[in-house]
PAKEFI-489979 format. One record per residue (C-alpha): residue number from 1; residue in three letters; chain; x, y, z. Coordinates in pm, 1 decimal, padded with zeros to 6 digits. Each point is the difference from the previous one (the first is absolute). Last residue first. Layout:
N
(NUM; "ALA"; "A"; (X; Y; Z))
...
//
This chain:
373
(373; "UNK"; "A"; (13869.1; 07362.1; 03897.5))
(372; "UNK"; "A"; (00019.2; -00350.7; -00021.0))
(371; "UNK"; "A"; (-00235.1; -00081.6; -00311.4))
(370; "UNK"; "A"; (-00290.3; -00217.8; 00324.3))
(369; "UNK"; "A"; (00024.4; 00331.6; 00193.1))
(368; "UNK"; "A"; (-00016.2; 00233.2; -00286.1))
(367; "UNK"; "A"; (-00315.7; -00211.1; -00135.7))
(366; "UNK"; "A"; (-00120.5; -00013.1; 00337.6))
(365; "UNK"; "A"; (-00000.1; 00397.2; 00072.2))
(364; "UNK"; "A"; (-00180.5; 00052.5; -00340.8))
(363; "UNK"; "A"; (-00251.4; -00217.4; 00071.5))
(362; "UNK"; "A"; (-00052.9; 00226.1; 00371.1))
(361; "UNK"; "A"; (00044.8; 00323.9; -00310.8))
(360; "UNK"; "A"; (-00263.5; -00115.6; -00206.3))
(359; "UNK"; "A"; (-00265.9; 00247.1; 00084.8))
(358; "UNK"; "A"; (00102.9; 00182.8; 00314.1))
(357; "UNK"; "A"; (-00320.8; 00203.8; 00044.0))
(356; "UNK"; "A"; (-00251.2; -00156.8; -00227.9))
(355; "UNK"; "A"; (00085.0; -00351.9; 00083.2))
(354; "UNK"; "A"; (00171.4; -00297.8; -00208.6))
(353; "UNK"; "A"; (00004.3; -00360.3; 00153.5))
(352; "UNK"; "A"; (00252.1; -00043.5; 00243.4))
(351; "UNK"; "A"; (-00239.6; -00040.0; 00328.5))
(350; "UNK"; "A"; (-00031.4; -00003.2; 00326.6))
(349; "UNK"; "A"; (-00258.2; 00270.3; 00143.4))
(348; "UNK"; "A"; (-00206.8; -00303.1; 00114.1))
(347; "UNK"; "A"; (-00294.4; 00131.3; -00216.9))
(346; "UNK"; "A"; (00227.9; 00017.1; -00279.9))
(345; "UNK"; "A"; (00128.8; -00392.6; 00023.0))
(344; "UNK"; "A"; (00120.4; -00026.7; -00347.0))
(343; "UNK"; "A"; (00379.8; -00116.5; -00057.5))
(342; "UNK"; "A"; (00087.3; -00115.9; 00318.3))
(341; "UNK"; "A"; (00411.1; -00090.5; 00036.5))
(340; "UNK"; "A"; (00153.3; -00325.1; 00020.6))
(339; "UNK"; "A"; (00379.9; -00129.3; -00058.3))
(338; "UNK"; "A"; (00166.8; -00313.5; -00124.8))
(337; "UNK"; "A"; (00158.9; -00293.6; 00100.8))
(336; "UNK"; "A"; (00017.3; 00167.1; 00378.9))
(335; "UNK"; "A"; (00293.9; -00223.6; 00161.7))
(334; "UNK"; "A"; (00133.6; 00289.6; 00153.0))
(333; "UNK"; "A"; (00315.2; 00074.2; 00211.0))
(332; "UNK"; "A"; (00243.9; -00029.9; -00308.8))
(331; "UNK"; "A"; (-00162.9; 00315.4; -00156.5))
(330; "UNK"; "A"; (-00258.2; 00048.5; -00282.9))
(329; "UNK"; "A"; (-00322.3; 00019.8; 00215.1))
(328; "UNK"; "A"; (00216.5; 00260.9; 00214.5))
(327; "UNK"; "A"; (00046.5; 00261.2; -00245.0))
(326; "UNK"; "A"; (-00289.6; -00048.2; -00207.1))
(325; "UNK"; "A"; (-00123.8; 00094.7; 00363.2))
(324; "UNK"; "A"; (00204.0; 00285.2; 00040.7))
(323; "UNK"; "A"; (-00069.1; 00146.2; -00386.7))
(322; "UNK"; "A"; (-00320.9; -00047.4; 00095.8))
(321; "UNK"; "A"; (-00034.7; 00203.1; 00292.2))
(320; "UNK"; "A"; (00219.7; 00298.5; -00167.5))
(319; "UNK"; "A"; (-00230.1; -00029.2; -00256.5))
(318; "UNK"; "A"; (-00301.3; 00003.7; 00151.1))
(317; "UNK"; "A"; (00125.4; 00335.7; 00211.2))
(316; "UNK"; "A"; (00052.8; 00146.0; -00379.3))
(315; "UNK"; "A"; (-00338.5; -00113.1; -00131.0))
(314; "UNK"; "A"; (-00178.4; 00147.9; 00341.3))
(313; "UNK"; "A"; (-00207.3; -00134.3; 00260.2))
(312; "UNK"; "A"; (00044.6; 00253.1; 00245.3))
(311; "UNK"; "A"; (-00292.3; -00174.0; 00228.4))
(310; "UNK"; "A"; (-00080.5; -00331.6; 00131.6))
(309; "UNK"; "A"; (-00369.6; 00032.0; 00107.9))
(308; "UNK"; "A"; (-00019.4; -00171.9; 00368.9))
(307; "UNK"; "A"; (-00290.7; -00299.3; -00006.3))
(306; "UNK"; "A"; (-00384.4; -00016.9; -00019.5))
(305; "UNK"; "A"; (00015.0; -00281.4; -00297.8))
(304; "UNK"; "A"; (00053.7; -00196.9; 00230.7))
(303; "UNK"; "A"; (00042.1; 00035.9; 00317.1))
(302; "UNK"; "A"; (00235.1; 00219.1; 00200.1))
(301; "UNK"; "A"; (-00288.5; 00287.0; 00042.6))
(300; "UNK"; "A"; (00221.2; 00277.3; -00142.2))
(299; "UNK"; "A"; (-00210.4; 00261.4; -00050.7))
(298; "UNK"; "A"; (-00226.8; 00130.2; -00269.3))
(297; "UNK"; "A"; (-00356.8; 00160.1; 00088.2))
(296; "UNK"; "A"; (-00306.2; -00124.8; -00228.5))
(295; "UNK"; "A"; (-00123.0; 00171.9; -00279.5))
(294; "UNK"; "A"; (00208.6; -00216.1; -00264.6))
(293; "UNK"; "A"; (-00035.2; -00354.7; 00155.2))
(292; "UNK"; "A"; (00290.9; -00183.8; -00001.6))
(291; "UNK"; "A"; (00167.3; -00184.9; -00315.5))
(290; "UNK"; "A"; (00135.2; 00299.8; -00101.9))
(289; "UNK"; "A"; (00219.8; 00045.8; 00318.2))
(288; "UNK"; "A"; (00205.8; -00312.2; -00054.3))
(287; "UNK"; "A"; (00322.9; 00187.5; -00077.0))
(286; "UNK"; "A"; (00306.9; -00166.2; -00024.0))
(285; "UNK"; "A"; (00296.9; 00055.0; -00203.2))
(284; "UNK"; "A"; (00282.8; -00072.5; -00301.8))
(283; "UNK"; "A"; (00013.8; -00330.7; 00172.7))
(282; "UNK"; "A"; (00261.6; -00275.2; -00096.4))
(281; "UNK"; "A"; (00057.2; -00376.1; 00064.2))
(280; "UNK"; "A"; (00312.4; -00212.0; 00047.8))
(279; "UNK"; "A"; (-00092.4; -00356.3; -00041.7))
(278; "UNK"; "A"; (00058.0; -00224.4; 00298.8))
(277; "UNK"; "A"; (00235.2; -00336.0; -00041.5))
(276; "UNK"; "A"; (-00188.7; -00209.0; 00248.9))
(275; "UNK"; "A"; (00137.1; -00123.6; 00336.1))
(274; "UNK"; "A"; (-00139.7; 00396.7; 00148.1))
(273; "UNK"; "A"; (00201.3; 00179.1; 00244.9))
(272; "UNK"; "A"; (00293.3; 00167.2; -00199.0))
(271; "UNK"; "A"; (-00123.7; 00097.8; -00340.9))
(270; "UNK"; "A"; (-00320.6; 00096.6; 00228.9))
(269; "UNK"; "A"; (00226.2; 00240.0; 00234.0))
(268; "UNK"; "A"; (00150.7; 00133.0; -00374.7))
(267; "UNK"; "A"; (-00355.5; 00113.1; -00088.6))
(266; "UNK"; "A"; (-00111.3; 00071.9; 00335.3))
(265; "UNK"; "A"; (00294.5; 00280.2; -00028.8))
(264; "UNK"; "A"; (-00070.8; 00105.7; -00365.4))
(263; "UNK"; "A"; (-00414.5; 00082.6; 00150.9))
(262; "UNK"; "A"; (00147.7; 00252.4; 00220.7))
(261; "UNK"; "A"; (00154.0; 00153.8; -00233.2))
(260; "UNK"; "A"; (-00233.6; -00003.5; -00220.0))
(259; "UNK"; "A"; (-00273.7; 00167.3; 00238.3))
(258; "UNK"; "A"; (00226.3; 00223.1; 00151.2))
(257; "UNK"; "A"; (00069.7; 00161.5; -00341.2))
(256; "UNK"; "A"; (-00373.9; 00010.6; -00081.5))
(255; "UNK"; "A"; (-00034.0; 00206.1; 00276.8))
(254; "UNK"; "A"; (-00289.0; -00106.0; 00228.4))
(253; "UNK"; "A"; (-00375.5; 00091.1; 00046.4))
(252; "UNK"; "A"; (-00290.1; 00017.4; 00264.9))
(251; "UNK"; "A"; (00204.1; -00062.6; 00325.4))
(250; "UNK"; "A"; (-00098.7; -00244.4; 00245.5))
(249; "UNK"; "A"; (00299.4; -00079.1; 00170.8))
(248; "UNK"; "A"; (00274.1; -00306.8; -00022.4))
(247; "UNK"; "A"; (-00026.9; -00077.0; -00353.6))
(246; "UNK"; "A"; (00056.6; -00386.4; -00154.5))
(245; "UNK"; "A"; (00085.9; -00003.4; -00316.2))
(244; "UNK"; "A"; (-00019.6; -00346.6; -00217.7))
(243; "UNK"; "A"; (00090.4; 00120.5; -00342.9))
(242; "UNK"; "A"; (-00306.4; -00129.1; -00236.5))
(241; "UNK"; "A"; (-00079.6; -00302.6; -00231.0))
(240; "UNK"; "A"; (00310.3; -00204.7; 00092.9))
(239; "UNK"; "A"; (00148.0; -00355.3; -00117.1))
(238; "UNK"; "A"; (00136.5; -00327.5; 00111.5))
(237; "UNK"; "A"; (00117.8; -00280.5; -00215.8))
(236; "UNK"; "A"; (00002.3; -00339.6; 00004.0))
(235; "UNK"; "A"; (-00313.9; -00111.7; 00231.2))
(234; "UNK"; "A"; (-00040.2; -00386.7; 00067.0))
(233; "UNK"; "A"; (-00222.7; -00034.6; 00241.7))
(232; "UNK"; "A"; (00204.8; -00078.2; 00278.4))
(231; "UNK"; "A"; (00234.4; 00307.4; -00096.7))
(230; "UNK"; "A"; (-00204.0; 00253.4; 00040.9))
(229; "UNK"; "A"; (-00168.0; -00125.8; 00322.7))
(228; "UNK"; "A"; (00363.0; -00019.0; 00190.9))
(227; "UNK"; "A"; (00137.4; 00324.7; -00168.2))
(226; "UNK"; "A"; (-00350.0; 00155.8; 00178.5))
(225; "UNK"; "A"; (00082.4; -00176.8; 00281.8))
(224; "UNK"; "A"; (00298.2; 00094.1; 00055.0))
(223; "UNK"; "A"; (-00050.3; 00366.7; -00063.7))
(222; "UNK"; "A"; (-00214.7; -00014.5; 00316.9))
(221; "UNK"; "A"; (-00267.6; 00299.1; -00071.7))
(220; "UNK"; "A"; (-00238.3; -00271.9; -00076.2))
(219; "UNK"; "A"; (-00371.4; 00013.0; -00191.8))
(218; "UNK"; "A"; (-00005.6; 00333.9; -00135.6))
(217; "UNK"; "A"; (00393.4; -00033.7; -00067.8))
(216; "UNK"; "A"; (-00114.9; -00271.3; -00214.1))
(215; "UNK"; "A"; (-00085.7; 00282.2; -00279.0))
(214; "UNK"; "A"; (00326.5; 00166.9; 00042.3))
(213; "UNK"; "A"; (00145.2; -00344.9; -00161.4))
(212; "UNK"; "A"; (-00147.2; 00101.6; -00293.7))
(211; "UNK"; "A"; (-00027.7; -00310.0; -00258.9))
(210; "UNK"; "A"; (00179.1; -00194.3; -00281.2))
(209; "UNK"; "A"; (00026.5; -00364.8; -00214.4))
(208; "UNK"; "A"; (00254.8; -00006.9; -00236.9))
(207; "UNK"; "A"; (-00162.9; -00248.6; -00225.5))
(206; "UNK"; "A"; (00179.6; -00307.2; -00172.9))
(205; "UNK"; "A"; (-00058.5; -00095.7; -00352.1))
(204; "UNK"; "A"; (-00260.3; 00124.9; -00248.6))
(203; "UNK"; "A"; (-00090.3; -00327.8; -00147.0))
(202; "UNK"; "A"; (-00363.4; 00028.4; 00074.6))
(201; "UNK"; "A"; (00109.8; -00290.6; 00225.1))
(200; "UNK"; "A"; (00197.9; 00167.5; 00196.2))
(199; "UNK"; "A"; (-00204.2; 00299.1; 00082.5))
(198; "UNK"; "A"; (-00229.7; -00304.1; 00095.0))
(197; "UNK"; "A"; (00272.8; -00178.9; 00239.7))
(196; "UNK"; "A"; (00080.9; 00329.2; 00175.7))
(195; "UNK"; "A"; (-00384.3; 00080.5; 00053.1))
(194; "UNK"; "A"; (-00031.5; -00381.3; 00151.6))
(193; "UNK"; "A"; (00326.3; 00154.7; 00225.1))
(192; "UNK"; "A"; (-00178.7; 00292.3; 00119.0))
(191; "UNK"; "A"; (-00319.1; -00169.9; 00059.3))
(190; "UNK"; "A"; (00178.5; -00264.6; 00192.3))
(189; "UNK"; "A"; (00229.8; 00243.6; 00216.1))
(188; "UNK"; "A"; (-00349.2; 00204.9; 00098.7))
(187; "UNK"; "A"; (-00114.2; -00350.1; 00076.7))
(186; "UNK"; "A"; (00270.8; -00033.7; 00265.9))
(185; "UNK"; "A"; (00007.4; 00399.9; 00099.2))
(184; "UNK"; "A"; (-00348.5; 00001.7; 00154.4))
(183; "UNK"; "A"; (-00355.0; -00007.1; -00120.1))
(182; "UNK"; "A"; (00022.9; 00133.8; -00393.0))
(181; "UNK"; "A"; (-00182.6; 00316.2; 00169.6))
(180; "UNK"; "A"; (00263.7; 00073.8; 00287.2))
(179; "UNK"; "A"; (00249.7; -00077.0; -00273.9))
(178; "UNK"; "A"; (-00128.5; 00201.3; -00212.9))
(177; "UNK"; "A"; (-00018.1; 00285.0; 00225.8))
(176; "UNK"; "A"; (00388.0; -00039.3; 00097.0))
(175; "UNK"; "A"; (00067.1; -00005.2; -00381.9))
(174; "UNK"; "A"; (-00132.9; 00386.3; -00044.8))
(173; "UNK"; "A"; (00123.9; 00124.5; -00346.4))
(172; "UNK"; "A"; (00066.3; -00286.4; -00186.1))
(171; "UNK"; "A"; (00233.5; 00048.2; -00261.1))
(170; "UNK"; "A"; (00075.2; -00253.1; -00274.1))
(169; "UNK"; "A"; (00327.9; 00069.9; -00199.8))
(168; "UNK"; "A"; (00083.3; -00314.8; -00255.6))
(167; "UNK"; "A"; (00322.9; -00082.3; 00046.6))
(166; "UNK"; "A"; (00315.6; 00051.7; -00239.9))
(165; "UNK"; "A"; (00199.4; 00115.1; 00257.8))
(164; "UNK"; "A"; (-00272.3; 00259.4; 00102.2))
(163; "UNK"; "A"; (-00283.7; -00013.9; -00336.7))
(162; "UNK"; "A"; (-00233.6; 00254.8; -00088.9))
(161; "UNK"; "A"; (-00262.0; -00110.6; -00274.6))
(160; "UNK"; "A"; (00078.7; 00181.6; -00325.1))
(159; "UNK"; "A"; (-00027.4; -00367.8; -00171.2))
(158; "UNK"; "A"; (-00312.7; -00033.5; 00116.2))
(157; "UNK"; "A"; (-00078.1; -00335.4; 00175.3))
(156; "UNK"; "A"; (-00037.6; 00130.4; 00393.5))
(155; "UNK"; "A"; (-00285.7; 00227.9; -00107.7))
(154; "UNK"; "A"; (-00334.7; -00161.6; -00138.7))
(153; "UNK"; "A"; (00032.7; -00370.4; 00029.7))
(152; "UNK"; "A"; (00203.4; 00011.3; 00351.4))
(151; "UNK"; "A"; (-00173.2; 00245.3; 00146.6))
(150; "UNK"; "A"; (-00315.2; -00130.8; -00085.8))
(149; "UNK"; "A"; (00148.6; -00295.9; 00147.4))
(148; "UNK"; "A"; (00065.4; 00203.4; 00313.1))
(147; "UNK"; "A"; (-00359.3; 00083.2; 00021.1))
(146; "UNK"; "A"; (-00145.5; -00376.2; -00008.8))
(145; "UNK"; "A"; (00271.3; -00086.2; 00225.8))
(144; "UNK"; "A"; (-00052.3; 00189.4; 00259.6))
(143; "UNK"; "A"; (-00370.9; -00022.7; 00007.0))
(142; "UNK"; "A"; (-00028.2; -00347.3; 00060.3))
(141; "UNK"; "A"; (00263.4; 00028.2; 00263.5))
(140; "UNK"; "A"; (-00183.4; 00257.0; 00164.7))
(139; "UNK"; "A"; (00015.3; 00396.6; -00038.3))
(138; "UNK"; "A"; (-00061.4; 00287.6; 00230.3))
(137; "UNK"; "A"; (-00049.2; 00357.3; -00238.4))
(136; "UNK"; "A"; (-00398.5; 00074.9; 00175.0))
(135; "UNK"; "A"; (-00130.0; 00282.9; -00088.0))
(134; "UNK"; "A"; (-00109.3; 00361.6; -00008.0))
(133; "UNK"; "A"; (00263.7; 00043.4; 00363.3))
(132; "UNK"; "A"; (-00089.3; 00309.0; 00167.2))
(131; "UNK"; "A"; (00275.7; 00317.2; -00050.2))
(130; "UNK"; "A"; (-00065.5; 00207.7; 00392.6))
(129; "UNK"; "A"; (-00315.3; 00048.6; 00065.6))
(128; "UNK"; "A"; (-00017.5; 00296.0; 00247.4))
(127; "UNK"; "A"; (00302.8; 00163.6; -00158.7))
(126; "UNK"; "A"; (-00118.3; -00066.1; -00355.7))
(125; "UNK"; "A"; (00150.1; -00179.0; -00315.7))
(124; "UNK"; "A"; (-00030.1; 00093.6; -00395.2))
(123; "UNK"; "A"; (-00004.3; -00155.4; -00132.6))
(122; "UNK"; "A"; (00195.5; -00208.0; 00214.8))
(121; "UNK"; "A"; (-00286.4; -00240.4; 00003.6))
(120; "UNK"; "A"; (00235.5; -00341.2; 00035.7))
(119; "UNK"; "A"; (00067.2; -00262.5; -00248.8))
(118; "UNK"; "A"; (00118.9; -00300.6; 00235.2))
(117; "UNK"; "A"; (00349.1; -00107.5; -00016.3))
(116; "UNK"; "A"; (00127.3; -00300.8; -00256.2))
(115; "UNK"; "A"; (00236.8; 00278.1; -00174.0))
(114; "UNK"; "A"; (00125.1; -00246.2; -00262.7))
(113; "UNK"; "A"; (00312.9; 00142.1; -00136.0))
(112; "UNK"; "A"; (00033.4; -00036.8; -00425.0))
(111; "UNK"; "A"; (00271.3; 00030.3; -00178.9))
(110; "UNK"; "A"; (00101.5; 00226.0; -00350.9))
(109; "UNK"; "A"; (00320.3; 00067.3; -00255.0))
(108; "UNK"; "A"; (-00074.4; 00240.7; -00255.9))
(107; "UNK"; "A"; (00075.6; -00077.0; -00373.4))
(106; "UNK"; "A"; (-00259.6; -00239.7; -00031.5))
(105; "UNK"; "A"; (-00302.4; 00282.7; 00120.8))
(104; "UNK"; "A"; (00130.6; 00239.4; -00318.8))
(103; "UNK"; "A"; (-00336.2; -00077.7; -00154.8))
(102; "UNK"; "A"; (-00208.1; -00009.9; 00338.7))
(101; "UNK"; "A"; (-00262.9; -00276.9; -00021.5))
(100; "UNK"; "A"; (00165.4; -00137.2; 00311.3))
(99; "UNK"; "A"; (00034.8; 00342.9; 00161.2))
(98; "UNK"; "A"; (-00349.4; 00144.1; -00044.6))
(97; "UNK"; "A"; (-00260.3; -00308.4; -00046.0))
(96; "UNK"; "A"; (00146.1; -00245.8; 00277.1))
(95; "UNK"; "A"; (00293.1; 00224.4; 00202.8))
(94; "UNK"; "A"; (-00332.0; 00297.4; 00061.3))
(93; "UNK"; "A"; (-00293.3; -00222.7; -00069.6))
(92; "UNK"; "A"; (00097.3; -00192.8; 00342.8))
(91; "UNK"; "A"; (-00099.5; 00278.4; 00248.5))
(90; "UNK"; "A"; (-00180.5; -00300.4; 00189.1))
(89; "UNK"; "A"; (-00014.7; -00365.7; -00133.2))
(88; "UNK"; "A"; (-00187.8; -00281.9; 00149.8))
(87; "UNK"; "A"; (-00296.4; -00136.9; 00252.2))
(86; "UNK"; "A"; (00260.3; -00131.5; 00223.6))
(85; "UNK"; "A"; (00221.8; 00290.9; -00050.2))
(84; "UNK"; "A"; (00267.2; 00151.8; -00219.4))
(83; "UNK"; "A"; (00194.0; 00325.8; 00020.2))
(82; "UNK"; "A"; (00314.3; 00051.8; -00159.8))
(81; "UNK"; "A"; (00240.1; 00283.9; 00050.5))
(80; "UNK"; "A"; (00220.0; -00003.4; -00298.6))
(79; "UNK"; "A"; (00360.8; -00013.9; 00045.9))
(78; "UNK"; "A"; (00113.0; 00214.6; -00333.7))
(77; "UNK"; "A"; (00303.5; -00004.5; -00208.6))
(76; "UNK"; "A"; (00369.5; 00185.2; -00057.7))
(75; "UNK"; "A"; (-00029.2; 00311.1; 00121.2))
(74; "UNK"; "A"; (00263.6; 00211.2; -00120.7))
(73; "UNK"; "A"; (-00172.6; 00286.8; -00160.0))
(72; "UNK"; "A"; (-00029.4; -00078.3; -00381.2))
(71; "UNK"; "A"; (-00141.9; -00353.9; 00136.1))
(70; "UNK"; "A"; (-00275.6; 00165.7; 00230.0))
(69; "UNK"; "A"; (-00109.6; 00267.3; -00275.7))
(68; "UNK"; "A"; (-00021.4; -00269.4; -00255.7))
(67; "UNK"; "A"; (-00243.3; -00256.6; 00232.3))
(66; "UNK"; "A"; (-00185.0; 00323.7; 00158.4))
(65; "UNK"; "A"; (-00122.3; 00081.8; -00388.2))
(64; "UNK"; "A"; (-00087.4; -00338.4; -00110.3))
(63; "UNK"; "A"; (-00159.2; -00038.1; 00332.3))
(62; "UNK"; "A"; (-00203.3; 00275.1; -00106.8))
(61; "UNK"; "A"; (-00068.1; -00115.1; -00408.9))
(60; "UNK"; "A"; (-00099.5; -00368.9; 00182.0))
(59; "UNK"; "A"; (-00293.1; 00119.5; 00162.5))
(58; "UNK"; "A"; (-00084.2; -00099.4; 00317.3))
(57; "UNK"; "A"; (00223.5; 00276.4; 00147.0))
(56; "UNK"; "A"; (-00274.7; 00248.6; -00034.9))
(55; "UNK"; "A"; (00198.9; 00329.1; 00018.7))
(54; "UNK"; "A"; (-00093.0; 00271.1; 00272.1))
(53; "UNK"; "A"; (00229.6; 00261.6; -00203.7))
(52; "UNK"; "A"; (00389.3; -00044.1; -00160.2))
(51; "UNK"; "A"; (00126.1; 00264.3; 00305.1))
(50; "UNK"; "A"; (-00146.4; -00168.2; 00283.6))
(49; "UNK"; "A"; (-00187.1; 00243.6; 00218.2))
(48; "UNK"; "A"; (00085.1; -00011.7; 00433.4))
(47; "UNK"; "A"; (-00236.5; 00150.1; 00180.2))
(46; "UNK"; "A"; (00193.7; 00116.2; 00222.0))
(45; "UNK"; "A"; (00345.5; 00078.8; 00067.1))
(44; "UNK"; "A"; (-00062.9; 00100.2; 00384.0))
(43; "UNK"; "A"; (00162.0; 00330.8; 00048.5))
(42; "UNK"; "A"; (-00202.0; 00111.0; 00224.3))
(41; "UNK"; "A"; (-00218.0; -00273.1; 00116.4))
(40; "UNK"; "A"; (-00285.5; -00209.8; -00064.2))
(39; "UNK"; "A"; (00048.5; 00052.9; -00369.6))
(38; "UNK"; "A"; (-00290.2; -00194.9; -00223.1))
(37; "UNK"; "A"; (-00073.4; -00334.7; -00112.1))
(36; "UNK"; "A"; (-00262.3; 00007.0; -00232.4))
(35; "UNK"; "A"; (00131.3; -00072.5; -00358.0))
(34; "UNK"; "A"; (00246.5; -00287.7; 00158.1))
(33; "UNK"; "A"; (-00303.4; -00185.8; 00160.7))
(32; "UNK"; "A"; (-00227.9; 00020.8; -00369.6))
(31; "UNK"; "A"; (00366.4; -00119.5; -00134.4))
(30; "UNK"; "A"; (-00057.8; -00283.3; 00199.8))
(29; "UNK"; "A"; (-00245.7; -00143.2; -00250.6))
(28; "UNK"; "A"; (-00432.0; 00038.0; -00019.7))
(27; "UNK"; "A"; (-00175.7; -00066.2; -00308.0))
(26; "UNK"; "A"; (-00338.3; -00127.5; 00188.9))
(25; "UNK"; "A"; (-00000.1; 00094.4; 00359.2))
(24; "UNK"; "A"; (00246.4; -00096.0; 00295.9))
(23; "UNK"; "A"; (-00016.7; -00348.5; 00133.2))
(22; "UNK"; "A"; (-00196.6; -00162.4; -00302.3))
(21; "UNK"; "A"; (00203.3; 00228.6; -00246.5))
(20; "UNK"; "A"; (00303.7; -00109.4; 00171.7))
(19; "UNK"; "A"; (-00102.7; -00375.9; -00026.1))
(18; "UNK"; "A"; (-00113.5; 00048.1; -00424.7))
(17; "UNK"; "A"; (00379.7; 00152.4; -00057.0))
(16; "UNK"; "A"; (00060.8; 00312.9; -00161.9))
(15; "UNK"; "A"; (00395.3; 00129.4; 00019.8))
(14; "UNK"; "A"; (00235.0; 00171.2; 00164.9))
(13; "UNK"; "A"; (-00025.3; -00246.7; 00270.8))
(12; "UNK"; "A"; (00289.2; -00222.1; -00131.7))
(11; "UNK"; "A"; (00303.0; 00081.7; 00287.0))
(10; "UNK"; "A"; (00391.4; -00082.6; -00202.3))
(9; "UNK"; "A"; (00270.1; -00084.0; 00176.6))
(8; "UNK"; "A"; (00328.5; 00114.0; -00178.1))
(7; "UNK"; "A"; (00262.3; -00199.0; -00138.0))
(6; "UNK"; "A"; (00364.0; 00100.6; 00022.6))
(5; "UNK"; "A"; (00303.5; -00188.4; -00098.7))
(4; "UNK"; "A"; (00303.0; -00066.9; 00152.2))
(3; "UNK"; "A"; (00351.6; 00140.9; -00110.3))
(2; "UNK"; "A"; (00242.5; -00231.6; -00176.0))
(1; "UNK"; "A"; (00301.3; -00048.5; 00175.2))
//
């Protein structure tokens, strides 16, 4: 049987872009978050430092660079977070001018998830104000379709463009919003459809259209309705961002070996539960703490990004976790046709990129995954 591949999610704020300079002073990226975090515990790891530098991932010589690395590791292509509004692009330069214009950019397989939520000010966020929406993400029809047919022109078409049976992969992160927005599931079913006939008729085929079921969960706890709102609109595929872990105290951190194991049993419960085939997806961590203010007091606040710090978040533990869920993802029980991990999300504390202290050893932990070893 041949073994599924990987692709990693991939978060574009490492890089200048004219609304973060509006929000946040001129040159501003995440990495200015990253540089300040600080321990709020013993034992905290904190702040993290990548190992290659605060690179500008606008420019094609850097994605060059994460492109190579990711391939000689066992990832096989990236998910790119994409944001686009009314008004247009946000954290765009990074696929647009650094990947696309990459030289080795062909060779790497890429897709695109629309993450139609609002841009919050996580940056960082305060107990007394907690993350404020900077603007609006809600769409119409209008708007729909003028930003999926950007999709369309500037992404679905490439010949490195991920496909699931042959189908182009379109991820929208929060489909319950749109359809609040698009005014109820029967015109929510018509845009999706008129988007089916245009991917169509750019001669690209059929699209394997995906979302987070989690997401819904916001809306309904009844797992029937969720597969019942799913499926009326048309949704193929099913995927996760994070391990849904529910604690029953308010401790500050948890083992990292909780954590996964933990997150392997929702797994299989959503392999079970949901209509849609669900795509296994990995965490090497979680730790939101950078995105809070520095001088203030940590604790577990159970909202976001004030949550428990997972903790023992080592390449060997990773491993073990991955090795579980490569595991699973490749058994009879799953229908996952491939698997997800998050390549750059450092002031999340989940990440695969290189680091100071464990360098390449979470990349390393794939690749020996992914060889069989």
């Amino acid at each position: 049987m041949k073994k599924k591949e990987v692709y990693a999610y991939y978060f574009p704020n490492w890089h200048v872009d004219p609304l973060n300079e509006k929000w946040h002073g001129k040159g501003w990226t995440e990495w200015e978050v990253t540089k300040c975090a600080r321990a709020r515990f013993e034992g905290h790891h904190q702040p993290l430092i990548p190992k290659w530098g605060y690179l500008d991932e606008a420019d094609p010589a850097v994605m060059e660079k994460k492109i190579s690395t990711a391939k000689r590791y066992g990832v096989d292509g990236f998910i790119f977070d994409m944001y686009y509004y009314e008004d247009g692009p946000y954290r765009c330069r990074c696929i647009d001018e650094g990947f696309l214009k990459a030289k080795n950019c062909e060779d790497f397989k890429f897709a695109v998830m629309w993450c139609n939520h609002d841009p919050i000010y996580a940056h960082p966020s305060g107990r007394m104000n907690i993350s404020p929406s900077l603007m609006s993400s809600a769409v119409t029809s209008e708007s729909f379709r003028r930003i999926t047919d950007v999709f369309i022109e500037k992404y679905f078409g490439k010949k490195n463009y991920i496909r699931v049976d042959g189908k182009i992969l379109f991820i929208i992160y929060n489909v319950a919003k749109m359809i609040k927005e698009l005014g109820g599931v029967e015109n929510t079913v018509k845009e999706f459809n008129f988007l089916r006939e245009r991917v169509r008729a750019a001669g690209l085929g059929e699209m394997e259209l995906a979302t987070l079921p989690a997401i819904i969960e916001d809306i309904t706890k009844d797992k029937n309705e969720i597969n019942k709102i799913i499926t009326s609109v048309g949704i193929d595929l099913g995927v996760r961002y994070w391990w849904p872990v529910k604690y029953d105290d308010d401790r500050l951190t948890v083992d990292y070996n909780d954590f996964w194991k933990s997150g392997l049993e929702a797994t299989e419960e959503d392999t079970r539960i949901y209509d849609v085939p669900m795509v296994v997806h990995m965490m090497s961590g979680l730790d939101q703490s950078p995105r809070t203010i520095q001088s203030e007091t940590y604790e577990n606040l159970n909202v976001y990004p004030w949550y428990a710090v997972v903790v023992n978040c080592t390449p060997e533990n990773f491993y073990q976790a991955f090795k579980e869920y490569y595991k699973f993802a490749n058994s009879d029980k799953s229908k996952s046709p491939f698997i997800t991990v998050i390549w750059n999300e450092w002031t999340e504390g989940n990440y695969l990129e290189p680091e100071k202290k464990y360098g390449y050893k979470f990349l390393k932990a794939i690749k020996k995954v992914t060889e069989g070893k």
